[in-house]
Every structure is written in C-alpha cells, then in structure tokens.
N, C-alpha and C positions, 0 to 999 in steps of 0.2 A: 176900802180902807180910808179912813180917816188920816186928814193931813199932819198932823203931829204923830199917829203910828209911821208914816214914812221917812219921817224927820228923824225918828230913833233910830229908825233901820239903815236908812242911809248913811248914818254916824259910827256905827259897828265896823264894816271896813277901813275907815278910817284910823281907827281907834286900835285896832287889829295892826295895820299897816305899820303903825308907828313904833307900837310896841313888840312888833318884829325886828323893822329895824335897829332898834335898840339893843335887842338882843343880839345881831347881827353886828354892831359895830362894836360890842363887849368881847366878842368871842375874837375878832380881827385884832382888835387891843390885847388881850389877853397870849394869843399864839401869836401875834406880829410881833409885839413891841415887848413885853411883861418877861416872855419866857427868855427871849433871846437874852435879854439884858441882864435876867436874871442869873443864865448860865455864864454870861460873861464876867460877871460882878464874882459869883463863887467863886470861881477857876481861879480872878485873880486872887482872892481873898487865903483862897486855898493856897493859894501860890507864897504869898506874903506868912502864913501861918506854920509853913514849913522853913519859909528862911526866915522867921522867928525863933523857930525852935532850934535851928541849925545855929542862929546870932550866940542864943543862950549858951548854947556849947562850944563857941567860941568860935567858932566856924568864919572863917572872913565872908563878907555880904555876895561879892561875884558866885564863890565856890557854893556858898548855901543855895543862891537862885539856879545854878549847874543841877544842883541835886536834884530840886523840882521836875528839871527839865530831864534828866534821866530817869527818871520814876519810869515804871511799866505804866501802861494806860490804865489795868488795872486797879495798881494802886494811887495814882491820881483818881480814878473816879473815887476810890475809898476816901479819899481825903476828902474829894470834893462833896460826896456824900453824907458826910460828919459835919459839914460848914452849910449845906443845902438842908441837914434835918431842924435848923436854928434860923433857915434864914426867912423870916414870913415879912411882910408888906414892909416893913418899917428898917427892919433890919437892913436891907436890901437896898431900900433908898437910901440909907446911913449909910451905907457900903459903898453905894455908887459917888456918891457927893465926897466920901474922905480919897474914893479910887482917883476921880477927877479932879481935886485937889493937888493931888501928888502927896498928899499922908499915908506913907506908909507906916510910920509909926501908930498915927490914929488906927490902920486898917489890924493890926497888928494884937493893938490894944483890944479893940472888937472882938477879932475874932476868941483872945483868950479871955476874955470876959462871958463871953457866950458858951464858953465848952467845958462839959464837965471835966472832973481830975483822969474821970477813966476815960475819956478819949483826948485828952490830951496826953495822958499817957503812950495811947495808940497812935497817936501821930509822932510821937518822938521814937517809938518802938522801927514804924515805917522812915525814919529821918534817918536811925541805925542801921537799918537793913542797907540801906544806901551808900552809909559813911564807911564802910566797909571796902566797897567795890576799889 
C-alpha cells in the first residue's frame, strides 16, 4: 500500500469516533437535561393554566392552585398533555425563562395564547369537574 492510501484509512476511525461521540452526547442531552426540564416546565405551566382559568371564575389564587393539586393523576396528565402538544423547542425555553422569573402572569398569557378555543374549553370543563368536589 501506498503512503497516502494509509493516511486515509488511518483517518476513518477517527472521523467515526468523533461523530459517535456526538451522537452520544445529543442523546445524553436530550434524555438527561431536554426531557426532564421539559416535563418540568409543562406541569408547571399546566399548573398555572388551570389557576388561570380557576382566576377567571373568580376563584381566589390559594383555592385555584388547591384544585391543580387535587386533580386525579389522570386528569393532570390531560392537562399536562394539552400544554406538552404546543410545547416544541422555543416554546419551552419561553416557558422556562418566564417559570424562573416568577411570571406567572407571563406563564399564563402563554399558555392561553398557545391553546385552541376547544381545549381551552376542556380545560375549564376539567377546572368544573373539580369546583364541584
């Protein structure tokens, strides 16, 4: 073999290596840091978008965040599911940055900016099933 056929072949693992690792540290990003944060960001978002709607109906702000907290797991993940179908890359980071703020009005605004009539319908539907108990 000639000296320059070795030099490319030698370069191939390399080149392999790297673009492994790459892929390896996207997936670690993505399941370490991405998801967790992102399940975190919903929940609250989720959480604020219910003592929104609870605010709207007059609800005083303690008893409305009660309600969240009474929800079945069920219908929390519903909710949370409705706010998680809206939330992609940007959304998310908006989300985090107004969470860490302390805007819950900002978080608030968001979330009804982002949701149709018909599922905010459904989430006031779920806000009555509660206001009941």
């Amino acid at each position: 073999m000639s000296k320059r056929r070795k030099k490319r072949e030698s370069k191939m693992p390399v080149v392999l290596g790297v673009l492994a690792a790459i892929v390896v540290l996207g997936c670690v990003g993505y399941f370490a840091i991405y998801r967790p944060v992102k399940a975190k960001v919903v929940d609250k978002v989720a959480e604020k978008t219910i003592t929104s709607v609870a605010e709207q109906a007059g609800v005083d702000s303690d008893v409305a965040s009660q309600i969240y907290d009474s929800m079945s797991a069920e219908d929390q993940e519903t909710v949370q599911d409705l706010i998680e179908s809206h939330a992609d890359a940007d959304t998310v980071k908006e989300a985090a940055d107004l969470y860490n703020s302390g805007d819950t009005q900002g978080l608030k605004d968001l979330a009804q900016s982002e949701l149709t009539e018909s599922e905010q319908q459904e989430l006031l539907d779920l806000y009555q099933k509660y206001v009941a108990q």
